[in-house]
C-alpha positions, 0 to 999 in steps of 0.5 A, spaced: 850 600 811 850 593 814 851 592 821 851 584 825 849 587 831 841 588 833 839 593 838 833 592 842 829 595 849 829 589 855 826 592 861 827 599 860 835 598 858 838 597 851 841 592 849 847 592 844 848 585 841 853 585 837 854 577 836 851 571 840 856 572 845 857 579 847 852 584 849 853 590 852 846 593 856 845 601 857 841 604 862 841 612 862 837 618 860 839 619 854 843 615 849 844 617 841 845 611 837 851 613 831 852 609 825 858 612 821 861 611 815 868 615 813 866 621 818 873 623 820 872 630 818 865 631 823 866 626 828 869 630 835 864 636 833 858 632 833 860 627 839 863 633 844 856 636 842 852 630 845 857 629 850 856 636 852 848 635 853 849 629 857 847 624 853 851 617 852 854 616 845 854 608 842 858 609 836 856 603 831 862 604 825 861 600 818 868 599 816 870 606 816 877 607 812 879 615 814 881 615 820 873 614 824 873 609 828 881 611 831 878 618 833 871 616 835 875 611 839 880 616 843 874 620 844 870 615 848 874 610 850 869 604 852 863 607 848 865 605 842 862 599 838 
């Protein structure tokens, strides 16, 4: 997989970029970085599981053409990239 965003730590907060212009920076906890491709079948289990232990999710989708990133997207609204 490819992405053209870069993940980095800056003063103890994560940093998303996802090009020159947009950044998005987390503070939290716990966060889970996913990177998924055409995991339409496993995607609600897996993020209502993270979710359900307190974490913060980032999902980073590689094009996914099965429905991925609409569900991921209806799961957790701003929290997808």
């Amino acid at each position: 997989m490819t992405f053209s965003s870069h993940i980095k730590l800056v003063a103890g907060k994560l940093q998303l970029s996802l090009n020159e212009e947009e950044q998005v920076d987390y503070m939290a906890s716990a966060l889970a970085i996913l990177a998924v491709k055409n995991e339409r079948r496993h995607i609600k289990f897996v993020l209502k599981s993270l979710i359900d232990e307190g974490l913060e999710v980032v999902v980073l989708d590689d094009g996914s053409q099965d429905g991925t990133r609409e569900i991921a997207s209806e799961f957790l609204g701003k929290g997808l990239l």
